[in-house]
mmCIF file of the N, C-alpha and C atoms, coordinates in Angstrom:
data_MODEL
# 
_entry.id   MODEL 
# 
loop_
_atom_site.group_PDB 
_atom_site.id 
_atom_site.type_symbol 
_atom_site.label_atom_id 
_atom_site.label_alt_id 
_atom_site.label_comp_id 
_atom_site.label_asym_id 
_atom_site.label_entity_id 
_atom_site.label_seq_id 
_atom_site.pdbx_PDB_ins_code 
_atom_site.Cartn_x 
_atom_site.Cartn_y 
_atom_site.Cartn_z 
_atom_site.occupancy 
_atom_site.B_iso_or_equiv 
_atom_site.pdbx_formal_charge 
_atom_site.auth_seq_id 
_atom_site.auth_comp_id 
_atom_site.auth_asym_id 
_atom_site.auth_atom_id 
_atom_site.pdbx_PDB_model_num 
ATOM 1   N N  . UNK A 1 1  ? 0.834  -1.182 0.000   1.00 0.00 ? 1  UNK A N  1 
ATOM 2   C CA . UNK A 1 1  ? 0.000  0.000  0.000   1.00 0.00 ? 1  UNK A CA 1 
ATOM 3   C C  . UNK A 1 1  ? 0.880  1.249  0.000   1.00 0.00 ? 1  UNK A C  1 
ATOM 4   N N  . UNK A 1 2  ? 0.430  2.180  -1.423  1.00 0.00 ? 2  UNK A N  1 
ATOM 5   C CA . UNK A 1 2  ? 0.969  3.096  -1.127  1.00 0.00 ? 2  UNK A CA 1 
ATOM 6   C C  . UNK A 1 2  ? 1.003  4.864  0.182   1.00 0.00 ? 2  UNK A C  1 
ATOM 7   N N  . UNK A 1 3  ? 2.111  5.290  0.668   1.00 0.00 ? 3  UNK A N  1 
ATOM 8   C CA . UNK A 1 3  ? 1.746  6.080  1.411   1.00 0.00 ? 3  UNK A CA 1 
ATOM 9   C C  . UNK A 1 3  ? 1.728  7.610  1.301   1.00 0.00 ? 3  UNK A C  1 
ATOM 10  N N  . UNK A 1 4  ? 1.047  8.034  1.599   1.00 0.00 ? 4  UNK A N  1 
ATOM 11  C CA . UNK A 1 4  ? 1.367  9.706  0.895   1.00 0.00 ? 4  UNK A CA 1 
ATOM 12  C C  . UNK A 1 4  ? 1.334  10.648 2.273   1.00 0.00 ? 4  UNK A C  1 
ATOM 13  N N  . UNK A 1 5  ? 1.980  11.507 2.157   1.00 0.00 ? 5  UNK A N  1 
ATOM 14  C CA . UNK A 1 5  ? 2.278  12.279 3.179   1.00 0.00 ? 5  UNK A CA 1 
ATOM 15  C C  . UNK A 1 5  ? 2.392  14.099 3.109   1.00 0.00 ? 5  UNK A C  1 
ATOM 16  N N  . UNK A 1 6  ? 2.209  14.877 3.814   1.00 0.00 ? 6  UNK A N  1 
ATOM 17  C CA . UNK A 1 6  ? 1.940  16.532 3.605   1.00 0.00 ? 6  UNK A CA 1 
ATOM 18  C C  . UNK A 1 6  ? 2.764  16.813 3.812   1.00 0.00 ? 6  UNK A C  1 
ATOM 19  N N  . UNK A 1 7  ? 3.344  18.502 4.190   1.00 0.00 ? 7  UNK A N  1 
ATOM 20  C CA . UNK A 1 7  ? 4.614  18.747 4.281   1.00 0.00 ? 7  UNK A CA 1 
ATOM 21  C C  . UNK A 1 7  ? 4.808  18.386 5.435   1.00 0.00 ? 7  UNK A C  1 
ATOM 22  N N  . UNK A 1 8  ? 4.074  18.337 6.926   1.00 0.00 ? 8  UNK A N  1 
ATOM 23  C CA . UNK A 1 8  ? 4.356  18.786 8.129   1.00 0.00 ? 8  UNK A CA 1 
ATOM 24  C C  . UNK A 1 8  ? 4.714  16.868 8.630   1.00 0.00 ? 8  UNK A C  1 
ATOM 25  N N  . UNK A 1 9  ? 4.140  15.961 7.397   1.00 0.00 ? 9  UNK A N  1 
ATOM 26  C CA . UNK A 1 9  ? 4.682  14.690 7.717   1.00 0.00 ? 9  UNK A CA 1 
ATOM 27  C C  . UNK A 1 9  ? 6.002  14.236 7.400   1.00 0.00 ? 9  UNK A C  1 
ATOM 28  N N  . UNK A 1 10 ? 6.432  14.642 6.376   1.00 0.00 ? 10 UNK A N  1 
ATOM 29  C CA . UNK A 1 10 ? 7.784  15.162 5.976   1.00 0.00 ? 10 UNK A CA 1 
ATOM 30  C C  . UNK A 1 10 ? 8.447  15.600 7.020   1.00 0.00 ? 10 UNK A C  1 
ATOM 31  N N  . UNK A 1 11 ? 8.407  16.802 7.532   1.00 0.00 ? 11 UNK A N  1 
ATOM 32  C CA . UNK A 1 11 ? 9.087  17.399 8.497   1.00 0.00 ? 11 UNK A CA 1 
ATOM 33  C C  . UNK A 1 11 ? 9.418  16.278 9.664   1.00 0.00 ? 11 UNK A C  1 
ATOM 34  N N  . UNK A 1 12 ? 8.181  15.591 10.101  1.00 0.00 ? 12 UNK A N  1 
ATOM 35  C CA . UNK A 1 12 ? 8.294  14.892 11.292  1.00 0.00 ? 12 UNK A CA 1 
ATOM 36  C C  . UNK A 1 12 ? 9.356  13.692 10.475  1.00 0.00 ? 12 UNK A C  1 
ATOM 37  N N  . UNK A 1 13 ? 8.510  13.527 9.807   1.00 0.00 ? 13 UNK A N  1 
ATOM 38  C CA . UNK A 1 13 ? 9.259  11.890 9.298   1.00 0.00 ? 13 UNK A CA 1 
ATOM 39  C C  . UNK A 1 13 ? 10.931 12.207 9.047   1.00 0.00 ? 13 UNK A C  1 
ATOM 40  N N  . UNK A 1 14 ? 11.429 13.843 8.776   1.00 0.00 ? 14 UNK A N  1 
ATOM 41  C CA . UNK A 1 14 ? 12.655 13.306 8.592   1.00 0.00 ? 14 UNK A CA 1 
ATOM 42  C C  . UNK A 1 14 ? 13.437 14.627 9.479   1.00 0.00 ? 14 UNK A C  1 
ATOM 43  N N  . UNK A 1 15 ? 12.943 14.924 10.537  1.00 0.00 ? 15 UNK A N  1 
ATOM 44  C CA . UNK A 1 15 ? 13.452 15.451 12.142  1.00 0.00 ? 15 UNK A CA 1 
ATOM 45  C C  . UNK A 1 15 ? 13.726 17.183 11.686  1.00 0.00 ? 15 UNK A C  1 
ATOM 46  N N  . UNK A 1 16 ? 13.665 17.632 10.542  1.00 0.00 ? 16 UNK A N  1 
ATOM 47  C CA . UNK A 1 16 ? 13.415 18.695 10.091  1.00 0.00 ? 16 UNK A CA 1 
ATOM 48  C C  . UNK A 1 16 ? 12.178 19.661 10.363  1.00 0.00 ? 16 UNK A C  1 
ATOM 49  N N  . UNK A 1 17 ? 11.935 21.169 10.137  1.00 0.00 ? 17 UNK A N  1 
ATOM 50  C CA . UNK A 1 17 ? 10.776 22.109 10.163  1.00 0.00 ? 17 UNK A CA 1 
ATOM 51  C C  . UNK A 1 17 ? 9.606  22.074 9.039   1.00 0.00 ? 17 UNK A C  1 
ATOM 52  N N  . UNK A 1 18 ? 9.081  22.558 9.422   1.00 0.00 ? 18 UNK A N  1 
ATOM 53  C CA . UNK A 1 18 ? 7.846  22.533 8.327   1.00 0.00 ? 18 UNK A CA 1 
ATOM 54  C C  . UNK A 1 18 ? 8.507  23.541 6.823   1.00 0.00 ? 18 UNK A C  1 
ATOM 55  N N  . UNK A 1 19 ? 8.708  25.038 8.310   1.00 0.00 ? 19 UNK A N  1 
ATOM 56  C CA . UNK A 1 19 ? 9.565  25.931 6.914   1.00 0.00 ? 19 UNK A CA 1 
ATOM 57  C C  . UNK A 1 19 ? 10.642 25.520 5.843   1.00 0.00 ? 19 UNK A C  1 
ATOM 58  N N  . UNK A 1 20 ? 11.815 24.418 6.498   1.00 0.00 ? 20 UNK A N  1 
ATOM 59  C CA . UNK A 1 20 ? 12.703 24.055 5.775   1.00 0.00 ? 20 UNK A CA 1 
ATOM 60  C C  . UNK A 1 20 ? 12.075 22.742 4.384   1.00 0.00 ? 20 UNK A C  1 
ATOM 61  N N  . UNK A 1 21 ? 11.435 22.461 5.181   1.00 0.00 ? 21 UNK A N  1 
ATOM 62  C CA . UNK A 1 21 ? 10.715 21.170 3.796   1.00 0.00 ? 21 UNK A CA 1 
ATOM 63  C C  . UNK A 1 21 ? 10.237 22.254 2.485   1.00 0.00 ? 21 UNK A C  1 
ATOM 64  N N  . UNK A 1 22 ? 9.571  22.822 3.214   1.00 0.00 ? 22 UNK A N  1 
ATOM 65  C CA . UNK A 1 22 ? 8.910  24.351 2.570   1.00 0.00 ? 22 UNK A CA 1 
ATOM 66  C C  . UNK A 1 22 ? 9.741  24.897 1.423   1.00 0.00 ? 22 UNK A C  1 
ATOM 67  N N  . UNK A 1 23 ? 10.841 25.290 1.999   1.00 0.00 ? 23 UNK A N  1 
ATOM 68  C CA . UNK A 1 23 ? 11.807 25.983 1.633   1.00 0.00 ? 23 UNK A CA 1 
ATOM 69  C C  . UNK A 1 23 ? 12.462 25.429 0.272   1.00 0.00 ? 23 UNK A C  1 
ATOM 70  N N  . UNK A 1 24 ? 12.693 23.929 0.518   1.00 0.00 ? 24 UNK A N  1 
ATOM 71  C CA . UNK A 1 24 ? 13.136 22.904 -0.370  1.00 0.00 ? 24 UNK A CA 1 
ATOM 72  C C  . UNK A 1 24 ? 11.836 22.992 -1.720  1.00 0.00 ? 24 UNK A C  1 
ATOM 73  N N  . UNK A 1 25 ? 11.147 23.098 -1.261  1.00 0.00 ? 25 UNK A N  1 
ATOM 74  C CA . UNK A 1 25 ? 9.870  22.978 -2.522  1.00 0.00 ? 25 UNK A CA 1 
ATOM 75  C C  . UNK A 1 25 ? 9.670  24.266 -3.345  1.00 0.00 ? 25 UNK A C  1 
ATOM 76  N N  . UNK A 1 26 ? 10.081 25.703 -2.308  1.00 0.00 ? 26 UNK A N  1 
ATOM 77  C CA . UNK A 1 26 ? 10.077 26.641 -3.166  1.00 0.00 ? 26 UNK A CA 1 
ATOM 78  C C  . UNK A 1 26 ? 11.247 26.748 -4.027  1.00 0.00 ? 26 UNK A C  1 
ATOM 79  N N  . UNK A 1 27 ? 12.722 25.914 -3.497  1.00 0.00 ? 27 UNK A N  1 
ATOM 80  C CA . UNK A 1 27 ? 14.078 26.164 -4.527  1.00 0.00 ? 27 UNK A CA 1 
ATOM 81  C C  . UNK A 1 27 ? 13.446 24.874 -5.794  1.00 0.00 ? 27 UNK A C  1 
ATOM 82  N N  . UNK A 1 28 ? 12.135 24.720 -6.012  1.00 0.00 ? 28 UNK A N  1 
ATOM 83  C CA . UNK A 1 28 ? 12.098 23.057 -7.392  1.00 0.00 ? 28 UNK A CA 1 
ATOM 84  C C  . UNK A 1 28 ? 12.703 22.003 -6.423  1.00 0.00 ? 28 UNK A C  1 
ATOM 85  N N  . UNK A 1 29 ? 13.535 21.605 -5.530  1.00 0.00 ? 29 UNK A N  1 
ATOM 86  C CA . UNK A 1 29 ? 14.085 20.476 -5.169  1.00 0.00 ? 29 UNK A CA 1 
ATOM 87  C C  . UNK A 1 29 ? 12.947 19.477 -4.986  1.00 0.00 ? 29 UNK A C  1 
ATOM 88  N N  . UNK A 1 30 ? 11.955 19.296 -4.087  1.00 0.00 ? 30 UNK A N  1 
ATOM 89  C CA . UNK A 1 30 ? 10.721 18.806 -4.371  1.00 0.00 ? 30 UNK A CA 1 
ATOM 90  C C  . UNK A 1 30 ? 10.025 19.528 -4.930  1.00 0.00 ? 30 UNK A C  1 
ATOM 91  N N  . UNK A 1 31 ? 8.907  18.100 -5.658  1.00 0.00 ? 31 UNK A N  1 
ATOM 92  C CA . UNK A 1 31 ? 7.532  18.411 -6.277  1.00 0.00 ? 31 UNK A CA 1 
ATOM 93  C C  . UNK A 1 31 ? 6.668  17.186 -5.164  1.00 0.00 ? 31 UNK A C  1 
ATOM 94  N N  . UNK A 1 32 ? 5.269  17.715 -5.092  1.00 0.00 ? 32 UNK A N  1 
ATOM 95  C CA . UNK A 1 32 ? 4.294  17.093 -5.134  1.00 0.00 ? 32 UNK A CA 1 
ATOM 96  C C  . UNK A 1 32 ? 4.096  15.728 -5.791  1.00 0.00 ? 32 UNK A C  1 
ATOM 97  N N  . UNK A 1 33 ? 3.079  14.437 -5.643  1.00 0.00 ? 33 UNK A N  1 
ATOM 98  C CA . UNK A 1 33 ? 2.924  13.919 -6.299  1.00 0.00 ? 33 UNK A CA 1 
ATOM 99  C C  . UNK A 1 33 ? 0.993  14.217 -7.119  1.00 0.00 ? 33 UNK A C  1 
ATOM 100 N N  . UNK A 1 34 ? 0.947  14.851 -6.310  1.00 0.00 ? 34 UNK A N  1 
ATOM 101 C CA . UNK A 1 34 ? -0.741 15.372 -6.176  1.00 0.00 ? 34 UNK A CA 1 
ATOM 102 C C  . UNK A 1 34 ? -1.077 16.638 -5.408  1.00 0.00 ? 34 UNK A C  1 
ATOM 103 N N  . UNK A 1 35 ? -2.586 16.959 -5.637  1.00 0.00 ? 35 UNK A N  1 
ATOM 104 C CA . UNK A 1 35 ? -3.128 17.610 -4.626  1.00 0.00 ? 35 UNK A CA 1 
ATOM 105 C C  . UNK A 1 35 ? -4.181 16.499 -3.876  1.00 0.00 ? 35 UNK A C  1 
ATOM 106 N N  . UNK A 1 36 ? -5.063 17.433 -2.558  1.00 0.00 ? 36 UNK A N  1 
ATOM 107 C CA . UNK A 1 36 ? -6.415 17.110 -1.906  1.00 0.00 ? 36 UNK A CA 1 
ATOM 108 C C  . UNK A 1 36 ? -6.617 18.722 -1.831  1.00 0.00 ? 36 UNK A C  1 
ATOM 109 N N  . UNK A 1 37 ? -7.951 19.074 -2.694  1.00 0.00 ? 37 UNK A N  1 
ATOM 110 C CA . UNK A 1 37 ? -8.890 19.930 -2.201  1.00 0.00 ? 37 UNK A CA 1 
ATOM 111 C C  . UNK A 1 37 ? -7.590 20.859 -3.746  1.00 0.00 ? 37 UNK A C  1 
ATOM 112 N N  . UNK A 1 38 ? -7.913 22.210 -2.892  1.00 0.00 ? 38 UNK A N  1 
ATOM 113 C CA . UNK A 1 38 ? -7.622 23.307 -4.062  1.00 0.00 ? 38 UNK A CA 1 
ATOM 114 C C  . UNK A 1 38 ? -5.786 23.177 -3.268  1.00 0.00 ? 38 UNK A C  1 
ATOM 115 N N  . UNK A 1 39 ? -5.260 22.929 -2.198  1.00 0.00 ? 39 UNK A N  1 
ATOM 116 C CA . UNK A 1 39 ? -3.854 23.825 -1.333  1.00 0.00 ? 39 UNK A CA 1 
ATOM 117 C C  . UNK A 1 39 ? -3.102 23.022 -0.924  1.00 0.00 ? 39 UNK A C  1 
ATOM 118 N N  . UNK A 1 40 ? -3.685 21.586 -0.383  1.00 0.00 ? 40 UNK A N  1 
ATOM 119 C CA . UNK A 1 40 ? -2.896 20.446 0.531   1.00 0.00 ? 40 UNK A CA 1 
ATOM 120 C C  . UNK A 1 40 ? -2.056 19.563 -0.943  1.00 0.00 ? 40 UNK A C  1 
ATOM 121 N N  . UNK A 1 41 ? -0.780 19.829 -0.491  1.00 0.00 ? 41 UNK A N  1 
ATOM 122 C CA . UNK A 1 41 ? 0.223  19.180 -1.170  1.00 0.00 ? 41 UNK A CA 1 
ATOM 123 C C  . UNK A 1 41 ? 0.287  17.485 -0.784  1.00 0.00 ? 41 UNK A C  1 
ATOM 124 N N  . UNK A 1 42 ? 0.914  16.912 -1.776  1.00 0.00 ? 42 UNK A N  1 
ATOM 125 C CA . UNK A 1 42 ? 0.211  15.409 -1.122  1.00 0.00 ? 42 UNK A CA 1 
ATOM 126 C C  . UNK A 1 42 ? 1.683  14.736 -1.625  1.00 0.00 ? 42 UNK A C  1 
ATOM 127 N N  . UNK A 1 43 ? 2.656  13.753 -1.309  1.00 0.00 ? 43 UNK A N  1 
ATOM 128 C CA . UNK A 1 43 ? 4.115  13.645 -0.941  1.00 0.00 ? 43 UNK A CA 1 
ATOM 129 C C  . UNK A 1 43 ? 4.002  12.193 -1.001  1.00 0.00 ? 43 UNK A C  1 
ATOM 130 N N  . UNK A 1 44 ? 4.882  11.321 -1.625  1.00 0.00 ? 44 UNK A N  1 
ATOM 131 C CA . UNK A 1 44 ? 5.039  9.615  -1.241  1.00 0.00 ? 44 UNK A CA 1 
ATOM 132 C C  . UNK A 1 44 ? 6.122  9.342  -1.357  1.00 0.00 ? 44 UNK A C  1 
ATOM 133 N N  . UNK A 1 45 ? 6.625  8.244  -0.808  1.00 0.00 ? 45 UNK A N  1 
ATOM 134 C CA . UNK A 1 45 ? 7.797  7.437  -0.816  1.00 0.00 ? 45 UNK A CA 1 
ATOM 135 C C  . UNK A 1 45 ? 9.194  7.916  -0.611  1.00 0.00 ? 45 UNK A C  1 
ATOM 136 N N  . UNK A 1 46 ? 9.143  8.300  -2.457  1.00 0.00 ? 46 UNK A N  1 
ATOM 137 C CA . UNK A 1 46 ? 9.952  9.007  -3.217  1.00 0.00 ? 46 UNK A CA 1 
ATOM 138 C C  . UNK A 1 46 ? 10.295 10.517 -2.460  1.00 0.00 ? 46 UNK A C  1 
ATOM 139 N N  . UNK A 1 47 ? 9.352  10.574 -2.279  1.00 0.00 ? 47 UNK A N  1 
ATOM 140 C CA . UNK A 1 47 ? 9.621  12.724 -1.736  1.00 0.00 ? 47 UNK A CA 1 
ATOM 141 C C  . UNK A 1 47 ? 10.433 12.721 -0.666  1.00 0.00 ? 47 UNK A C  1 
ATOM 142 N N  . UNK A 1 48 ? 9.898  11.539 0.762   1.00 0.00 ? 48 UNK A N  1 
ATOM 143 C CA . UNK A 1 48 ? 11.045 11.674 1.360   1.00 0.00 ? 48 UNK A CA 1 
ATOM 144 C C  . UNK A 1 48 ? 11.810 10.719 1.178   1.00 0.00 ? 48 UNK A C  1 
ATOM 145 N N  . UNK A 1 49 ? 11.956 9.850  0.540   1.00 0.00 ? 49 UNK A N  1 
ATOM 146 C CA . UNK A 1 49 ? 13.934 9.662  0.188   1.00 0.00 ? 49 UNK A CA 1 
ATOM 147 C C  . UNK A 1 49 ? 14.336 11.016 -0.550  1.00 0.00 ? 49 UNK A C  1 
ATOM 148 N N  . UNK A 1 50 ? 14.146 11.676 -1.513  1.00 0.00 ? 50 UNK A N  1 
ATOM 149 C CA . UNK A 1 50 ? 14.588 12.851 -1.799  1.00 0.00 ? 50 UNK A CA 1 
ATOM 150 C C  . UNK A 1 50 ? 15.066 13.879 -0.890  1.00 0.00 ? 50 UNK A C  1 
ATOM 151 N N  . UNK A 1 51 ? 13.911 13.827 0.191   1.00 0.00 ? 51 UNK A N  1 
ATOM 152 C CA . UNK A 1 51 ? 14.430 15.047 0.977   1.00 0.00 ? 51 UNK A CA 1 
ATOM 153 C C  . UNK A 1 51 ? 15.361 14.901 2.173   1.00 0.00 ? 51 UNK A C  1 
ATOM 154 N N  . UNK A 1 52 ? 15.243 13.308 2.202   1.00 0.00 ? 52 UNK A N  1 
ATOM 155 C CA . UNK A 1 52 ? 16.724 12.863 2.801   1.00 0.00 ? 52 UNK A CA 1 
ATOM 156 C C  . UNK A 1 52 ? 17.854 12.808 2.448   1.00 0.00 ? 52 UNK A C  1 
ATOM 157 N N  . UNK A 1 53 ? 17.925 13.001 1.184   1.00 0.00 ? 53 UNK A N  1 
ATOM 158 C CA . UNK A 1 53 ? 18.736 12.950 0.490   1.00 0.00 ? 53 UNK A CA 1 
ATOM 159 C C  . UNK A 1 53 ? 19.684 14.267 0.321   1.00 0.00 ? 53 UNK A C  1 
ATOM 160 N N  . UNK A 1 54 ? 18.701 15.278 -0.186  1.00 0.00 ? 54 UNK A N  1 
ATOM 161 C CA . UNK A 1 54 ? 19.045 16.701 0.168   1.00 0.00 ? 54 UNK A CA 1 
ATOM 162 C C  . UNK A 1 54 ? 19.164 16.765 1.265   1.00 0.00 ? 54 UNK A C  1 
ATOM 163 N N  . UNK A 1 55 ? 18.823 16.503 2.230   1.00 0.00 ? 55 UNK A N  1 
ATOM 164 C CA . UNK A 1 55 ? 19.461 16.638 4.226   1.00 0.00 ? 55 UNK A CA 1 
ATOM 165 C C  . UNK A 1 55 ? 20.611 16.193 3.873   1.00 0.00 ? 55 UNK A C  1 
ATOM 166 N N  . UNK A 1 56 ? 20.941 15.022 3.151   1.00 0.00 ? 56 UNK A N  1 
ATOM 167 C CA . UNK A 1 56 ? 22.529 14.522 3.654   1.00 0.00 ? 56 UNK A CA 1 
ATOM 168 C C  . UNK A 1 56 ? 23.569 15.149 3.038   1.00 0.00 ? 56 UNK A C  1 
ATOM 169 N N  . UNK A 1 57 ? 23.007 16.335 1.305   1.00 0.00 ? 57 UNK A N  1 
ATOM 170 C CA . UNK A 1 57 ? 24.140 16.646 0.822   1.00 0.00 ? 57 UNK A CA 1 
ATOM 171 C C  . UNK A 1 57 ? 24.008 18.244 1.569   1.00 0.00 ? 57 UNK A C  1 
ATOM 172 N N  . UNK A 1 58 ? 22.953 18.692 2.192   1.00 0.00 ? 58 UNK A N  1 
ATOM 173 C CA . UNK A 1 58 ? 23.254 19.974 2.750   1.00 0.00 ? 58 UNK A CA 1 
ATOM 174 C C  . UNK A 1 58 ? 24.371 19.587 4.080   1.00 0.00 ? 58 UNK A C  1 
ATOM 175 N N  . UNK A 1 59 ? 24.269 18.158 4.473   1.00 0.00 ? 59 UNK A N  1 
ATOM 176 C CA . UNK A 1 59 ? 25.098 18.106 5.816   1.00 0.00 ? 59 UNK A CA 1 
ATOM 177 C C  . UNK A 1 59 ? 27.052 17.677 5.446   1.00 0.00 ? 59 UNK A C  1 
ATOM 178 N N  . UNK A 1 60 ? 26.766 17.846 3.977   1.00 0.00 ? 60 UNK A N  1 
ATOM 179 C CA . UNK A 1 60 ? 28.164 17.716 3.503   1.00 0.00 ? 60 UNK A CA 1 
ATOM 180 C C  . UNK A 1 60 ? 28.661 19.053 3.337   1.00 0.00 ? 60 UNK A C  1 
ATOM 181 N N  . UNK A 1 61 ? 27.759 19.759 3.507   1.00 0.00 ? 61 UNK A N  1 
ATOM 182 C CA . UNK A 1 61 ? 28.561 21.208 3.205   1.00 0.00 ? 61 UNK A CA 1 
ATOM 183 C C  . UNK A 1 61 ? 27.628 21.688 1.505   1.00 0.00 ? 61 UNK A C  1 
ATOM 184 N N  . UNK A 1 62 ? 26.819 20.669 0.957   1.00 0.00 ? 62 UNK A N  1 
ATOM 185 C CA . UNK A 1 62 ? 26.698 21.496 -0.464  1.00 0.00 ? 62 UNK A CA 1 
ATOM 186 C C  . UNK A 1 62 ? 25.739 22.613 -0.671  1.00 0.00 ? 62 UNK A C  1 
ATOM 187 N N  . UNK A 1 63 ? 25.897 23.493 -1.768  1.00 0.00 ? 63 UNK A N  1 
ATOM 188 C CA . UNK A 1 63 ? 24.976 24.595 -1.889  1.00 0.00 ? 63 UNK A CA 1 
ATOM 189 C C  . UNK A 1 63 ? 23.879 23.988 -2.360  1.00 0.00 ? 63 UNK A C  1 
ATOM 190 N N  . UNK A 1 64 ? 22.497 24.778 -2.969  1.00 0.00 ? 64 UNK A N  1 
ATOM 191 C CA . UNK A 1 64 ? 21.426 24.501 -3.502  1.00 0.00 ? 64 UNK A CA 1 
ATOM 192 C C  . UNK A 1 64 ? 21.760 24.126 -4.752  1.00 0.00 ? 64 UNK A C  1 
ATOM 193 N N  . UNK A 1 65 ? 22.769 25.433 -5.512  1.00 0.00 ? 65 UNK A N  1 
ATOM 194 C CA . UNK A 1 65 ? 23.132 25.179 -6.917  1.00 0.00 ? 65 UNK A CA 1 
ATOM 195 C C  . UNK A 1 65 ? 23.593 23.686 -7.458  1.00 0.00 ? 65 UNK A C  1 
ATOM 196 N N  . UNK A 1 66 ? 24.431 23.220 -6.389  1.00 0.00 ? 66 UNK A N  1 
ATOM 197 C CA . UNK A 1 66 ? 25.191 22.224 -6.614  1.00 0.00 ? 66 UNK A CA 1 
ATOM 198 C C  . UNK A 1 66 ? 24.337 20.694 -6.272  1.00 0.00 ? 66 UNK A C  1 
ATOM 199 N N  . UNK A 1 67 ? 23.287 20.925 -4.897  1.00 0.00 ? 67 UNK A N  1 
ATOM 200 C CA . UNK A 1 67 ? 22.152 19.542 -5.137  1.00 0.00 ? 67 UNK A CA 1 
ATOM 201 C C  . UNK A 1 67 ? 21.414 19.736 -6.196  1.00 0.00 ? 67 UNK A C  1 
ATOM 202 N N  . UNK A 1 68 ? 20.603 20.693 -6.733  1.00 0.00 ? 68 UNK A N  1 
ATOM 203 C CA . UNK A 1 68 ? 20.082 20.865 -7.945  1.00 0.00 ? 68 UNK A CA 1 
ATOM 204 C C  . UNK A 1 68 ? 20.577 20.220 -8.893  1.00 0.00 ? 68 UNK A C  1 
ATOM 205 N N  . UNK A 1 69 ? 21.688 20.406 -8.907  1.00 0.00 ? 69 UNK A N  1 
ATOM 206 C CA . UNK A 1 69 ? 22.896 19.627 -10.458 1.00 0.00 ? 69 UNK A CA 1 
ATOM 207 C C  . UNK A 1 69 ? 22.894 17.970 -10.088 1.00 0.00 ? 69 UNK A C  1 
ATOM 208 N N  . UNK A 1 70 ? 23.355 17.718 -9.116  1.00 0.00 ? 70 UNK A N  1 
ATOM 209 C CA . UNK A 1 70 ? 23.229 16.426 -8.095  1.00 0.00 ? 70 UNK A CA 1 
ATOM 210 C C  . UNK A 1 70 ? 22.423 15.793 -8.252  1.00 0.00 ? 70 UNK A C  1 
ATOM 211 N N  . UNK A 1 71 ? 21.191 16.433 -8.054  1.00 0.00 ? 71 UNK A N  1 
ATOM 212 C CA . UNK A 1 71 ? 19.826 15.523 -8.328  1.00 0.00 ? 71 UNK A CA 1 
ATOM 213 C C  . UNK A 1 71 ? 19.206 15.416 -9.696  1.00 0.00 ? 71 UNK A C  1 
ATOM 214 N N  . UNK A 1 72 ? 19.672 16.602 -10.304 1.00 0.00 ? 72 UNK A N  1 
ATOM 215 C CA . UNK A 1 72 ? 19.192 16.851 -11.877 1.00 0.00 ? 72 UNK A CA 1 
ATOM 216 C C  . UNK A 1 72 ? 20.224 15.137 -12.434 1.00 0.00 ? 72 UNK A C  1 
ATOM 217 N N  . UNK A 1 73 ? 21.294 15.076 -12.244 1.00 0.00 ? 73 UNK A N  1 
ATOM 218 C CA . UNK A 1 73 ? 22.170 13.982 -12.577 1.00 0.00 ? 73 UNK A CA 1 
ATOM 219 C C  . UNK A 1 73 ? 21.290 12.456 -12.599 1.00 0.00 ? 73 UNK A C  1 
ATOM 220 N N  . UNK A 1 74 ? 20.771 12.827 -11.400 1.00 0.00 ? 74 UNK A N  1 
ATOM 221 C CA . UNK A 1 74 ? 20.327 11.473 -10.447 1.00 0.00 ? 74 UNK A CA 1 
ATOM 222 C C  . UNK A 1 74 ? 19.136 10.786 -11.679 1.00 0.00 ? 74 UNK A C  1 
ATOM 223 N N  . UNK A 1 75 ? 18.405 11.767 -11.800 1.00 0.00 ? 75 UNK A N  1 
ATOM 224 C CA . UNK A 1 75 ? 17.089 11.835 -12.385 1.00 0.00 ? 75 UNK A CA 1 
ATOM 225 C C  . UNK A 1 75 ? 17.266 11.328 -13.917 1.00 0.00 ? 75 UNK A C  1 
# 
C-alpha cells in the first residue's frame, strides 16, 4: 500500500521544520505527487527519500546550486 504524506509529515518523518521542507519545494528540489482539495500538497515514498537525500548533501557542506545539479544527474 501506497503512502502519501503533507509537508508537516515530511518534516516529522525526517526530524526537520515545516519551513525548511517548505523551503526545499520553493528552490524546485521537491515536487508534489498530487493535490487534496484546491492547497494540501500530497508527498510519497519518493519525496522523502529525496528530501533525505538533500538533508545529507546539505550536511556535507553542499549549496542549492550544486544539489540541484546532483539531483538533476540522479534523475
Amino acid at each position: 500500500m501506497r503512502r502519501f504524506y503533507s509537508i508537516k509529515d515530511l518534516a516529522v518523518e525526517s526530524g526537520v521544520s515545516y519551513h525548511m521542507v517548505y523551503y526545499y519545494i520553493r528552490k524546485n528540489l521537491m515536487r508534489e505527487v498530487g493535490t487534496i482539495g484546491e492547497d494540501q500538497r500530497v508527498f510519497d515514498g519518493s519525496s522523502l527519500e529525496r528530501l533525505k537525500k538533500i538533508l545529507a548533501l546539505r550536511e556535507e557542506g553542499k549549496g542549492i546550486s550544486e544539489i540541484e545539479k546532483i539531483l538533476a544527474e540522479e534523475e
